[in-house]
N, C-alpha and C positions, 0 to 999 in steps of 0.2 A: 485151796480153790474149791468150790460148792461144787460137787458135783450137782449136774443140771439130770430130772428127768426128761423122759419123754415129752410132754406136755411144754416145756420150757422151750421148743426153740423157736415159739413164737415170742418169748418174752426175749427182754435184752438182755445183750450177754452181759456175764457178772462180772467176766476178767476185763472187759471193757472199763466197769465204773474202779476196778482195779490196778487199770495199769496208767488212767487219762491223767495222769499228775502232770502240771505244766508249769518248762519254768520259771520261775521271776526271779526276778533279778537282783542281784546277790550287792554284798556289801565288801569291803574291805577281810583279806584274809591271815596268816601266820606266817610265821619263817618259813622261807622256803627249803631249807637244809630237813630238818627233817620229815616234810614232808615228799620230800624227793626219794629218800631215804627209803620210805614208808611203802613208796609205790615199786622200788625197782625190787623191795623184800618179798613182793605178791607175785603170782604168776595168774597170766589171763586165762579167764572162764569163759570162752565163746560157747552160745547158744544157738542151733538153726535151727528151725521151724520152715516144714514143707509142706502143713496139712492140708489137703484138699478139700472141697464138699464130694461127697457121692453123691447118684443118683442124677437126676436132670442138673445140667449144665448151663443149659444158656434157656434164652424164654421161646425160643422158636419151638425148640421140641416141646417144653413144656405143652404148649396152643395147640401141637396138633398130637399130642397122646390126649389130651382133655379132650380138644374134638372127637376122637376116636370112641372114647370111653362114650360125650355124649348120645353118639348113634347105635350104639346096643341095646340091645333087647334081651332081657330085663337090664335097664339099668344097672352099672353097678353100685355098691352100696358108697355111702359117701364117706368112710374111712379110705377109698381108694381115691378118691378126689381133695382129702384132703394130704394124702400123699404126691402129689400134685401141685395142690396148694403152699405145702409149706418150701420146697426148696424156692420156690420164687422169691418167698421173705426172706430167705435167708441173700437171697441175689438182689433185693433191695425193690422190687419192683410191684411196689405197693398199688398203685393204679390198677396194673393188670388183675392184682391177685383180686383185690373188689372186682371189676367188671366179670371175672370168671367166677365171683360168689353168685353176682346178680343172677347169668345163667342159668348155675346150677338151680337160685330158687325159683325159675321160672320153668325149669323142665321139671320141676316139684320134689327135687329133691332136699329132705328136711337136713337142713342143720343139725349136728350135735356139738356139744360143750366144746370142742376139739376144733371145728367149725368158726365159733364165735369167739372164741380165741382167737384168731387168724386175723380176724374181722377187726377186732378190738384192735390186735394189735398196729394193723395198715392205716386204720384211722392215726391213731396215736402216732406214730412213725410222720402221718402228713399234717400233724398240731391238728386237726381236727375233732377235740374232746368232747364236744358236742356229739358228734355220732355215734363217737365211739361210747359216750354214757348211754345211748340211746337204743347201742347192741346187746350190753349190758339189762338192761331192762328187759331185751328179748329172752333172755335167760328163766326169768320168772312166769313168762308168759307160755314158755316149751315147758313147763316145769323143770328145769333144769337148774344146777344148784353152780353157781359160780365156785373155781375153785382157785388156790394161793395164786395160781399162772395168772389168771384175768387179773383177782388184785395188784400183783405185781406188775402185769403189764400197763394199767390204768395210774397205778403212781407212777411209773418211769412216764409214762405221756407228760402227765402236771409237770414233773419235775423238769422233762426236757423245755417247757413253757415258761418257767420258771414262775409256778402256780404253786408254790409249797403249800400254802394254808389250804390250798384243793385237796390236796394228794393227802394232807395233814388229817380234813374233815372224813374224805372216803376211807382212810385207815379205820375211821374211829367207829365209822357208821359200819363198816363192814366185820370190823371184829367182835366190837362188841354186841352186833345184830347176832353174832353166831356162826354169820353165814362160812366162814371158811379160818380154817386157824395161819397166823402170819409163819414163815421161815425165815431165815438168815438173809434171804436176799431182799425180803420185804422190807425188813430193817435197816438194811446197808442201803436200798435207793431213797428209803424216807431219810436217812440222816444224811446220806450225800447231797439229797436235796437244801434240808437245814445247811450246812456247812458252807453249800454255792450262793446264800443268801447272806453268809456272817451269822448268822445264830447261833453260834457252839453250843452257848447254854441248854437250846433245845434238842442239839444233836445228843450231849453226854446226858442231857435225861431221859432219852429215849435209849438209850444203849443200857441205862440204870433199868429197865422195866422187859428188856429181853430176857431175863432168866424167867419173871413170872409168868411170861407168856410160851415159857416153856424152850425156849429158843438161845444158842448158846452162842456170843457174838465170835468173830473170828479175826484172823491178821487182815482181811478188807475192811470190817466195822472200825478196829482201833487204830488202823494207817489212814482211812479216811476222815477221823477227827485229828489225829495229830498233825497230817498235813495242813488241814485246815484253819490248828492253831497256831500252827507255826508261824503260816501266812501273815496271821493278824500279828504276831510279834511276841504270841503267849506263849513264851518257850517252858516256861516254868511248869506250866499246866499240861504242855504236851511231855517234857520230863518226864512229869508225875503218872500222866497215863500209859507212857509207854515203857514204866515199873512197874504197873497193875498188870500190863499187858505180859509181862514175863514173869510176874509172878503167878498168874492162871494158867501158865504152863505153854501160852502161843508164843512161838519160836519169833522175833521181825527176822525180817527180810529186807533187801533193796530196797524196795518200795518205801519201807518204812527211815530207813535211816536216811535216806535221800532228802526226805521231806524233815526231817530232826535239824540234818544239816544245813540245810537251806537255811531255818529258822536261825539255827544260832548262828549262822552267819550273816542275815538280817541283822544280829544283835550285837555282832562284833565279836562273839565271844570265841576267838581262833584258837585259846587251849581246849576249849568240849571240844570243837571240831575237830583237831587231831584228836584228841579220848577215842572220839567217833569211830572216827579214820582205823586207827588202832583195834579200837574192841572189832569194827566190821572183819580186818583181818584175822582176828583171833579167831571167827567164826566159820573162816573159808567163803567168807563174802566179799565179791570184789566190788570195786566200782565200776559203773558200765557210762557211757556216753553222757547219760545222764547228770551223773557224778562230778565226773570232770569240765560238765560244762558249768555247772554250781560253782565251783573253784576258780572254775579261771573267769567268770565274772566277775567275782568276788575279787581276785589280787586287779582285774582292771576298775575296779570302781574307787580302788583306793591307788589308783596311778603305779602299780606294781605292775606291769605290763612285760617286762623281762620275765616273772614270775611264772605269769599267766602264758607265756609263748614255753616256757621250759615245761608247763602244766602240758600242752598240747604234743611238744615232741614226745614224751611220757607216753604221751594216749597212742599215739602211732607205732613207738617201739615194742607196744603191747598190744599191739592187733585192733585197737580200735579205734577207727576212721573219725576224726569230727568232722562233726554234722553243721547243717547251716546255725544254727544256737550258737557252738562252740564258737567255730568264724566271726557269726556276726557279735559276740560280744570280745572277742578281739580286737575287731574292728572299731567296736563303739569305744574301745579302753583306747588307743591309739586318737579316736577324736576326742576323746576327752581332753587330752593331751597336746591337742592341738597337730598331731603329728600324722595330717593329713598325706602326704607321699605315702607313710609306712599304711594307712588305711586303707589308701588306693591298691597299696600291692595288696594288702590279704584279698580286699575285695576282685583282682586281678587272679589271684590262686583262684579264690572260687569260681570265679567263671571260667576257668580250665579245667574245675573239675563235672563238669556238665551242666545239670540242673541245679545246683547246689544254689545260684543267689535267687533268695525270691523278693518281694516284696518291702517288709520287713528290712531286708539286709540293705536294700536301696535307698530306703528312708532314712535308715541311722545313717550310712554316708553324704547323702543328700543335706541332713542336720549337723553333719560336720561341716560342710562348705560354708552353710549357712552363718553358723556360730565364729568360722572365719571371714565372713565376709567376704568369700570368693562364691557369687551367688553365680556366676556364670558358668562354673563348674558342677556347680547343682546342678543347674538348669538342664546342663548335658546331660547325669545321670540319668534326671528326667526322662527328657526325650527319647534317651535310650534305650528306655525300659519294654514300649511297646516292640521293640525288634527282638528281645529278648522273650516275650511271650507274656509279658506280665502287665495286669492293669492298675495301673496307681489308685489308691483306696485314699480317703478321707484324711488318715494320716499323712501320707505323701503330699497331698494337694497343702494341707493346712502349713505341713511345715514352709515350703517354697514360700505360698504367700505370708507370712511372715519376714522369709527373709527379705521377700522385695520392697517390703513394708517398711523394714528395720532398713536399707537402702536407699527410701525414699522413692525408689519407684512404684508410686500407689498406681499408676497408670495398666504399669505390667501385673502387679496382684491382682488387682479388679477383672484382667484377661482374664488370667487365672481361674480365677472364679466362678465367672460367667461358664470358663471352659469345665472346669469338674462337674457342674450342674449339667453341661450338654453331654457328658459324659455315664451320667445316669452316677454319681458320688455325691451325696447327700453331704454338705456342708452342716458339721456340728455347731455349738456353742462357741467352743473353743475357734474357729475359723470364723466365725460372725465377729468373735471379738477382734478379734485381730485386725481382720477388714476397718471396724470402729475406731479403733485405734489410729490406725494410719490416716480415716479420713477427717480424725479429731487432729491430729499434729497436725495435718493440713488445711485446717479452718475448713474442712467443707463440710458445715456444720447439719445444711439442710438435706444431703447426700444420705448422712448420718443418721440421720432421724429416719429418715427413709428406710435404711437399712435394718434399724429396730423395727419400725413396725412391718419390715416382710417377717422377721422373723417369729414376730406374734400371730401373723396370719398364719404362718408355714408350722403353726402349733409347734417350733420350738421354741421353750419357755428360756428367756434369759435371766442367767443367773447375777450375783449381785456383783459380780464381776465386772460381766458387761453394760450394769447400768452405772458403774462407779467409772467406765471409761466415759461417759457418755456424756455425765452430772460434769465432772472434769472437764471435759471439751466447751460445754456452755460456758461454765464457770472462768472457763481462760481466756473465755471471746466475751464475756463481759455481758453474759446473758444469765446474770442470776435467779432471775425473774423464773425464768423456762428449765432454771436446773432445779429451783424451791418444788415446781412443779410437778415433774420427773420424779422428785424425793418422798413428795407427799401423796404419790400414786403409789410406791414401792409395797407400804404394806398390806392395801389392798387385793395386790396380787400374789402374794404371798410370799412376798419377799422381806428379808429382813435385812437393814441396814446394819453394816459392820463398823469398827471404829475406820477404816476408811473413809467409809460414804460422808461418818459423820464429819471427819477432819478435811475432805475435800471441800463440805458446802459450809465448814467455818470459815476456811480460806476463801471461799468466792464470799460469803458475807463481810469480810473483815474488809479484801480489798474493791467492796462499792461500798464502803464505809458502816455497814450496816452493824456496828459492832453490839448494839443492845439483841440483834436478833443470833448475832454471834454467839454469845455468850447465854441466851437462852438455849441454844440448840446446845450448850456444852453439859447444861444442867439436864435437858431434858433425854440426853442418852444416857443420861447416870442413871437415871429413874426409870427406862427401857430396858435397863440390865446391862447397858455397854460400856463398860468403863472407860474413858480417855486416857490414851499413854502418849509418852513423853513427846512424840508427834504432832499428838492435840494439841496439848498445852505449849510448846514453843509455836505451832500456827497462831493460834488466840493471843500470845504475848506478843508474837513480832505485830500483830496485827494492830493490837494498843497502842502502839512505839511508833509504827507507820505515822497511827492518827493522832501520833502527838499528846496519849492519855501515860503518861509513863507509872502517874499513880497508880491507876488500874493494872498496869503489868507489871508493876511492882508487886503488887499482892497475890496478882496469878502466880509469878516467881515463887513466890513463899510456901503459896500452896502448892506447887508442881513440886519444890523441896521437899515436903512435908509426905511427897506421897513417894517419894522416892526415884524422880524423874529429874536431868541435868539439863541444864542449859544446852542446845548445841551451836553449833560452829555461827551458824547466821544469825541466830540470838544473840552471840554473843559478839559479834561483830557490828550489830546495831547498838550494844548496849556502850560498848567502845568508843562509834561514832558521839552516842551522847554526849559521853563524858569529855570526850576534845573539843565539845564547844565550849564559844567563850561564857556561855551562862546554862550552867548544870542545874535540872531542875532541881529543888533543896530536898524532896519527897526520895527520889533515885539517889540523892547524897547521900541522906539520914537511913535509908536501908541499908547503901554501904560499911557507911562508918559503923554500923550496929554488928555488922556481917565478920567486921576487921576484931 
């Protein structure tokens, strides 16, 4: 852990960007025998932490020691004001801390470096990097020299923004200006940043350029790329970094192996994860909450659910409590499984243990009822939710209206709908589509269209998802005309059509018989970069065969062999029908008998 100076507690804490590892969701895991084995061989390491802040406690005293200070004579000096100043940042209460800056510069009391720090950081803390660049400037104008805390704290701002190439540029302008040299923590927020974007590349070359800069990385710099690679599924690359990393002599830690495991359980690979399991205890490192919630995702994503519930009695015989994670992916392994009753009870334990179900935990069972088709038991959840203290978020809303869509009650989704928007829940992509869907299966085609253009108004852009539900729906009510239309707008807006898109408007071309326009849109996604698969080519074939051209899908046939694509089932049951009339075209013979 960095130690922090003085100067630092207006910048963000470090063990924060150190310990915010969060988790996803895990894959299929190992034998359970000797992992059980593994755990009951360790003895639990409980950790408590009681620390308090000193000094001002709440914001009421703070207001009236500031008032007091400001009615003295002589003033005092503004090191004592900013003793003042900072336990409020540390109490979060950014607003006050600026209007007590304004104050103090209007009783003329001058700012120092210490001062503008504060300043910097409240901005930053309320996404306001405009001001905060613009206190920053004040610095040169007091003559005063920006120091590591300001840069620090001006990248953690971008980065909270999720403004890398910001935080990216000020590093550069400000190191290589001279103005102040970077430390370890400047590094670990610029590559945190890199990593919350997908960039590894940039992160592990910014971690390559910390020794020139004099700066020596630490177990936060190399658990925050390895996390990171893991995520994406680069277990290989996080391997190899976290070799480097114990061969420079940094001990991992929790943090680190948690995030290793994740990964390779991402990849399936359940012998490294016991290795894992194993080297962590050789180390005197246990697994904490975190750990065991990894694992028993993992045995419920691969239907191991006895597993994953022996994982959890584990955790409890060893002092530690699982947490809603643990539950809720219990719960989600159990609907996986269809074995709704058994999800109802975990989710019944949880709400006997207080607060424990939130949000989240509602939705996965919610998504269980649904994927059962007992939407009526969803619905309950639902409803239930505001007596439990919780407001259903975007996810919740989108999945119900799905199920009532996949029900065929579009009457009740479309409620729905209406109701999340009155709700102040901002309907995504994903819930636009869905809506689309259900109002294309029900021919209400002009509903539909409707529905796209709020969403272009509501500047959320639809994806090529939702204009391939769309194209589809015309296409199947025999309005090809207005789905050509729809298609030929797509690139425009910068969408790009997939071999879906393509295969749905061969299919509405084929059946209004348009098969010359057909068969140019087959050649002309080749030449776009999209290749047609076996999809394609049986739409385009059955399509010939409908119209009676068996020559022409005779030869698509040869070609669709040639590329490595099979007839399927409805192909092949047209090609069938052919053949049992009384007069076989001799073109479809002469391919046979060549085939024989």
């Amino acid at each position: 852990m960095v130690k922090m100076t003085h100067k630092s507690v207006l910048s963000f804490s470090c063990w924060d960007s150190y310990c915010s590892y969060s988790i996803r969701r895990g894959m299929p895991f190992l034998h359970s025998t000797p992992l059980v084995a593994l755990f009951h061989s360790q003895s639990s390491n409980p950790t408590k932490s009681g620390e308090t802040h000193r000094g001002v406690s709440n914001v009421e005293d703070a207001l009236k020691v500031f008032d007091e200070m400001l009615q003295r004579r002589p003033l005092p000096s503004v090191v004592r004001f900013n003793q003042v100043l900072a336990p409020l940042v540390k109490l979060k209460h950014y607003p006050t801390v600026l209007s007590l800056n304004s104050q103090m510069l209007l009783s003329g009391i001058r700012p120092n470096h210490y001062t503008l720090n504060i300043t910097i950081n409240c901005y930053c803390r309320l996404n306001r990097m405009d001001y905060a660049l613009s206190v920053l400037a004040h610095f040169f104008k007091l003559g005063l020299q920006p120091d590591v805390a300001t840069l620090n704290t001006l990248i953690h701002g971008f980065v909270l923004q999720n403004r890398v190439a910001d935080a990216a540029r000020l590093f550069s302008k400000i190191v290589v200006g001279g103005h102040c040299q970077p430390d370890v923590v400047t590094f670990n927020t610029l590559i945190k940043g890199f990593c919350a974007i997908g960039n590894n590349t940039a992160a592990i070359q910014l971690l390559g350029k910390m020794e020139a800069n004099g700066c020596q990385p630490d177990i936060i710099t190399y658990s925050t790329i390895i996390d990171s690679l893991g995520k994406d599924t680069l277990v290989d690359e996080a391997k190899n970094l976290f070799s480097e990393m114990v061969g420079r002599g940094i001990a991992p830690d929790l943090v680190t192996y948690n995030s290793l495991i994740q990964g390779v359980c991402n990849l399936g690979q359940w012998k490294e994860v016991t290795r894992l399991l194993y080297e962590m205890a050789s180390q005197d490192i246990f697994p904490n909450v975190f750990t065991f919630s990894i694992l028993v995702d993992a045995f419920c994503k691969d239907g191991m659910v006895v597993q994953a519930k022996n994982v959890v009695q584990i955790m409890i015989q060893r002092g530690i409590e699982p947490d809603t994670i643990t539950y809720s992916s219990l719960m989600d392994g159990h609907c996986l499984r269809g074995e709704m009753d058994k999800a109802k009870q975990v989710f019944d334990l949880m709400v006997t243990k207080g607060s424990m179900v939130n949000v989240q935990s509602c939705s996965i069972l919610i998504n269980g009822y649904c994927k059962q088709k007992k939407i009526d038991k969803a619905y309950k959840i639902f409803k239930e939710m505001p007596l439990r203290g919780l407001v259903p978020d975007t996810v919740t809303y989108t999945t119900l209206i799905d199920g009532f869509c996949k029900e065929g009650r579009l009457q009740e989704a479309k409620n729905l709908f209406s109701e999340m928007q009155d709700c102040g829940q901002l309907p995504n992509v994903q819930t636009y589509s869905i809506i689309l869907d259900g109002l294309c299966n029900n021919q209400q085609l002009f509903e539909a269209i409707e529905f796209l253009r709020e969403m272009e108004r509501n500047k959320l852009k639809p994806n090529v998802v939702t204009y391939n539900i769309v194209i589809e729906g015309l296409c199947n009510a025999g309005e090809v005309q207005s789905a050509k239309d729809l298609f030929c707008g797509l690139s425009p807006k910068g969408v790009q059509p997939n071999v879906r898109t393509y295969t749905i408007m061969i299919n509405g071309l084929c059946k209004g018989g348009l098969l010359v326009e057909a068969e140019e849109m087959l050649r002309e996604m080749e030449q776009k970069g999209c290749s047609p698969n076996g999809c394609t080519y049986n739409t385009i074939i059955r399509g010939y065969i409908n119209n009676n051209d068996t020559s022409r899908a005779t030869s698509l046939i040869e070609e669709m062999s040639e590329r490595g694509f099979s007839r399927d089932a409805s192909t092949m049951e047209l090609i069938v029908d052919l053949l049992s009339k009384d007069t076989v075209d001799p073109v479809l013979l002469a391919w046979l008998k060549d085939k024989v």
